[in-house]
MARPAZA-924505 format. One line per field, with one value per residue (C-alpha): residue in one letter; z negated, y negated, x. Coordinates in Angstrom, 2 decimals, decimal comma, always signed. Layout:
<nodes>
residu = a; ...;
w = Z; ...;
v = Y; ...;
u = X; ...;
</nodes>
This chain:
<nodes>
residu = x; x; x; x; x; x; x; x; x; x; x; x; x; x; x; x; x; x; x; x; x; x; x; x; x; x; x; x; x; x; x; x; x; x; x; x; x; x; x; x; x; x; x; x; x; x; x; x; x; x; x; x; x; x; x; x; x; x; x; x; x; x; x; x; x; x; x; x; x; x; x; x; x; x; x; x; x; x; x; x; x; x; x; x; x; x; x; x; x; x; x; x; x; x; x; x; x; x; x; x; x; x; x; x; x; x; x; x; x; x; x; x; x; x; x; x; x; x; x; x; x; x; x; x; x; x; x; x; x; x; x; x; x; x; x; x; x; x; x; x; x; x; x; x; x; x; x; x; x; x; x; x; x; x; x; x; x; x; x; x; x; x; x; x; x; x; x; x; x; x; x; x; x; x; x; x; x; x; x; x; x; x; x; x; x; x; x; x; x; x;
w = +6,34; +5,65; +2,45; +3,95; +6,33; +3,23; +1,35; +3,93; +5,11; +1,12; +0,73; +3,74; +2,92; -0,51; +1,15; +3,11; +0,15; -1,27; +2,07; +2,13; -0,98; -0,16; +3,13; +1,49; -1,21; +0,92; +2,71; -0,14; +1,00; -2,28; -0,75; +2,11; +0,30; -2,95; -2,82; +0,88; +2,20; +5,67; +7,60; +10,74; +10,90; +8,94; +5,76; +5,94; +6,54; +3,88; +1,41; +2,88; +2,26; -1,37; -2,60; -1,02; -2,69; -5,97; -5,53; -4,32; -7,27; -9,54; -7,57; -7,63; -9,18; -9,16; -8,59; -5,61; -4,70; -5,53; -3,37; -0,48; -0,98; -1,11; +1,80; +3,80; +2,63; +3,69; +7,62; +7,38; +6,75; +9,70; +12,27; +11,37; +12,41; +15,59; +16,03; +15,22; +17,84; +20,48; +19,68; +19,94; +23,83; +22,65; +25,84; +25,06; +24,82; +22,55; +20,56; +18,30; +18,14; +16,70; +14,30; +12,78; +12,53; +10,04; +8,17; +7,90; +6,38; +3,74; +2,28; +2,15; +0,91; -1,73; -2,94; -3,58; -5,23; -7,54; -8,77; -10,05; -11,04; -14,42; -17,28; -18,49; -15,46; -14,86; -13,05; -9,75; -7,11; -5,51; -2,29; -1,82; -2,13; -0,27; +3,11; +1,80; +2,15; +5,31; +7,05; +10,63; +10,06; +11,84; +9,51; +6,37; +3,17; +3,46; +1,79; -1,32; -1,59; -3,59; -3,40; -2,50; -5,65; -7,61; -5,29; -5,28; -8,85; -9,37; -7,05; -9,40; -12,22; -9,84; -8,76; -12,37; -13,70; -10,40; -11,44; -14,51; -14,24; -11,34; -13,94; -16,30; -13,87; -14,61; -11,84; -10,74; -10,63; -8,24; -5,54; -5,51; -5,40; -4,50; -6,71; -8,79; -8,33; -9,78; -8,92; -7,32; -8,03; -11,83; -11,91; -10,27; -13,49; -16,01;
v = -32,07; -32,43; -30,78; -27,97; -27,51; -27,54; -24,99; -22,91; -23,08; -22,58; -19,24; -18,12; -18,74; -16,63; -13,96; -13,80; -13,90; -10,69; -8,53; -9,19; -7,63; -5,07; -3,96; -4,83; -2,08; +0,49; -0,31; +0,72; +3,17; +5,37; +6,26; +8,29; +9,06; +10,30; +11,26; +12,69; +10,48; +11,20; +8,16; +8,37; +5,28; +8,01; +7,64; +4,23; +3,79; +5,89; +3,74; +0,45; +1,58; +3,11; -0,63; -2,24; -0,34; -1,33; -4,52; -4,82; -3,25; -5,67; -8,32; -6,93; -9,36; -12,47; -15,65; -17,23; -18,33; -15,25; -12,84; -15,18; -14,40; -10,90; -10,88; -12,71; -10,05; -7,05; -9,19; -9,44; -5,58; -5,49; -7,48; -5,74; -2,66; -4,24; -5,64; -2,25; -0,37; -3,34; -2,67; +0,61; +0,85; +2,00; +0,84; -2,65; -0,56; +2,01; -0,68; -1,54; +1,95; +2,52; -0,12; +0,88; +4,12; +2,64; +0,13; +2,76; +5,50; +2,50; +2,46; +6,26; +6,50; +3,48; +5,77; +9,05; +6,74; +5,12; +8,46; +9,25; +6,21; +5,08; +5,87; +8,16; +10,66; +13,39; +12,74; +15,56; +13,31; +16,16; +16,44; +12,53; +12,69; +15,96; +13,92; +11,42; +13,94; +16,00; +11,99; +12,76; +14,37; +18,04; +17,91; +19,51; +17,78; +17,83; +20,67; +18,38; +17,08; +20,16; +20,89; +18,36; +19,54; +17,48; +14,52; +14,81; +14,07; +11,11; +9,53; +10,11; +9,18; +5,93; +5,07; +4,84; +3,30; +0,60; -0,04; -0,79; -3,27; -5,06; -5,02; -6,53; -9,93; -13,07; -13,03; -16,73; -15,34; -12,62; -14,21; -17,38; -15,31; -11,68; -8,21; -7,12; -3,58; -0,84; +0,80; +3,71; +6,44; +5,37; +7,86; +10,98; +11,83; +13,47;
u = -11,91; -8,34; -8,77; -10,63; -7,76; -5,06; -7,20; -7,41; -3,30; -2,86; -4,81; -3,66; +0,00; -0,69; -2,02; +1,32; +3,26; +0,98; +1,10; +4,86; +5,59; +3,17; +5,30; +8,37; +7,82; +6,68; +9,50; +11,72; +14,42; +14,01; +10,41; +12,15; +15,52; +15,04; +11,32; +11,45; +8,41; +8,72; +10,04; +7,46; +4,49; +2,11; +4,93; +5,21; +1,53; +0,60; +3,07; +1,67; -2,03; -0,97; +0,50; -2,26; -4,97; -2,47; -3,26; -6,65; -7,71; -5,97; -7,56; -11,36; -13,89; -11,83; -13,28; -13,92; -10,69; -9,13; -11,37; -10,41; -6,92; -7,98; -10,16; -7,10; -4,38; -6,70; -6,82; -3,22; -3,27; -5,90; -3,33; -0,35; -2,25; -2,95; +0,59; +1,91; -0,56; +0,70; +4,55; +4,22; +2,46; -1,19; -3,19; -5,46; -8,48; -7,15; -6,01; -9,37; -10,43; -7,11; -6,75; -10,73; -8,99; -6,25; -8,73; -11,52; -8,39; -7,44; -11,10; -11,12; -7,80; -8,80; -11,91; -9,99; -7,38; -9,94; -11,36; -7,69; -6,08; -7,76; -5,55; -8,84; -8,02; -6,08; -3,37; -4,83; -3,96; -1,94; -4,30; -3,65; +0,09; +0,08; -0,83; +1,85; +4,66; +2,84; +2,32; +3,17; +5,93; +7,44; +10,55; +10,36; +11,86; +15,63; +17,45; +18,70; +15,13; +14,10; +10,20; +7,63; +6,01; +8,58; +8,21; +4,29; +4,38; +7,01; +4,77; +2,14; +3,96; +5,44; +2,08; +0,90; +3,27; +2,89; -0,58; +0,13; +2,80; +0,45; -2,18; +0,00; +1,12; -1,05; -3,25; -1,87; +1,34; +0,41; -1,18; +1,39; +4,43; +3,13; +3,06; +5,74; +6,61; +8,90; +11,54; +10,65; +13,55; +13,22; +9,94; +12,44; +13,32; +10,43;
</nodes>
């Protein structure tokens, strides 16, 4: 049993490590900067759901052990939601409907992403990255921001350019010490 219990602890403590540098990247102060990603909880939302997908993709049709981790990182996803619903005064019974709200808009988000991503496709993820940019937000991009246009596609070009660097990492690597990601304001620049 006590090597159940270690198992467990172990997968769960990888999954950490993974949602960490998930939030950690879309926490990346280029995001709102340089590419005007509005800095409201739909932005960072948006960015959090956007790395995760990243990720989860790299991670589809592992083995065993490495859908767990998987499985865990997507319920950390699923009680950050709730914490973040909790922290910020949505009443106990709004709460669930709430947080099904933000797991049900990662799967939707995940299938429009899916269609777009391969390196086969087009990039046309413009209606995706338009919500990015439109996330919640009343401000417009700031005057030295320039138009969203320009931002809409070095997210393009950064979110390519993520995938492919996550699809690079030894799978071990990943889930022991999390994603590696890019630097975001490197894809500005054309």
């Amino acid at each position: 049993m006590l090597k159940w219990w270690k198992s467990r602890t172990s997968q769960s403590n990888k999954a950490d490590a993974v949602y960490t540098a998930v939030i950690e990247q879309a926490r990346h102060p280029d995001f709102y900067t340089k590419f005007g990603v509005p800095d409201t909880m739909d932005g960072r939302y948006e960015l959090i759901v956007l790395h995760l997908f990243l990720v989860m993709e790299r991670l589809r049709g592992a083995d065993d052990e490495t859908s767990e981790i998987a499985r865990r990182t997507l319920e950390r996803f699923v009680e950050d939601m709730d914490d973040c619903m909790r922290e910020q005064g949505v009443s106990d019974l709004r709460v669930p409907k709430k947080v099904q709200q933000a797991a049900t808009g990662f799967y939707d988000r995940a299938k429009m992403l899916r269609e777009h991503i391969s390196p086969d496709a087009e990039l046309g993820m413009d209606a995706y990255f338009s919500k990015v940019f439109d996330a919640g937000s009343d401000m417009a991009l700031s005057a030295d921001a320039g138009s969203s246009s320009v931002f809409i596609d070095a997210l393009e070009r950064y979110t390519i350019a993520a995938s492919e660097l996550i699809d690079k990492q030894a799978e071990a690597a990943l889930i022991e010490n999390g994603p590696d990601f890019p630097v975001p304001a490197d894809h500005l620049a054309v």
